[in-house]
N, C-alpha and C positions, 0 to 999 in steps of 0.2 A: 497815546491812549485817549481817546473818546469816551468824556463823560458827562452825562447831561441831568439836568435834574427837573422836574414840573413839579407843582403844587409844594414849592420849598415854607416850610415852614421853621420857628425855631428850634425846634428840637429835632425832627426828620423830615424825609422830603417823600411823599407820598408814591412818588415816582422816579426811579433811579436810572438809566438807559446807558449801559456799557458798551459799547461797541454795537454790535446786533441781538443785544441779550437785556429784556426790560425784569427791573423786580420792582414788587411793589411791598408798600407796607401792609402792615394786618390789616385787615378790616374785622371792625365792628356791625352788627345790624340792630335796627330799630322795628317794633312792635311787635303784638302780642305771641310770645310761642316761639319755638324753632322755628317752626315751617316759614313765619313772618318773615324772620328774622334772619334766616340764611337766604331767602327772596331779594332781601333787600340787601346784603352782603354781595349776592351773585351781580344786581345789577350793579354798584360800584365799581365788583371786578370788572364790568362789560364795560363803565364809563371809562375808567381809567385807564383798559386796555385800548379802547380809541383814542385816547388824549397821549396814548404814546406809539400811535400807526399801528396798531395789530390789533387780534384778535383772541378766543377762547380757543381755538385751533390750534395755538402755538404753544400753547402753557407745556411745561416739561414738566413742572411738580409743584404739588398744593399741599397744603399740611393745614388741617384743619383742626382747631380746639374745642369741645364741648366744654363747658361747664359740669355739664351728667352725660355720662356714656347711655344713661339708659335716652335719652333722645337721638340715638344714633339711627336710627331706623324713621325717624321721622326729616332728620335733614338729608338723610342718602336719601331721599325720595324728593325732595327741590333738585339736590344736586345731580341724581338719574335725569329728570327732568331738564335741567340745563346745560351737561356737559355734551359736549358734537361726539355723537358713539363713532367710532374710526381715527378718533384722538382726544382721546381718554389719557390726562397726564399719570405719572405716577404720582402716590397719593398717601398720606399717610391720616391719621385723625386718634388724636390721644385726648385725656380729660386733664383739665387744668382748672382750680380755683380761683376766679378771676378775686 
């Protein structure tokens, strides 16, 4: 079994790589609002996903947390915006109190 890990820190390792299957940890975003804030979330996913040979193409499933469902319509519209339409992961998005 093939396991690899980048950006290892003490507590998790931002980037997990099992065989030909990468996970990554949550991400957080910085600045003002959603729309900022899941911006800068998606480009993380983008870095991360090249610091472990792939892309936004390959993602199988993304589960996404608001803090308020009522900003649900303002990040689907960063993430309409950045996801490749023709590979579109499956997806889920619930509200959680950070």
């Amino acid at each position: 079994m093939s396991v690899r890990r980048i950006d290892v820190g003490p507590r998790m390792s931002q980037i997990v790589i099992h065989g030909n299957t990468v996970y990554l940890a949550g991400q957080t975003g910085e600045g003002d609002g959603v729309a900022a804030q899941t911006r800068d979330i998606l480009a993380k996913i983008d870095g991360l996903l090249a610091k472990a040979g792939t892309d936004k193409t390959k993602i199988l499933q993304a589960i996404i947390w608001l803090s308020d469902m009522s900003t649900f319509a303002e990040m689907n519209k960063e993430w309409d915006a950045w996801v490749p339409q023709g590979n579109t992961p499956a997806r889920a998005t619930g509200e959680a109190k950070l």
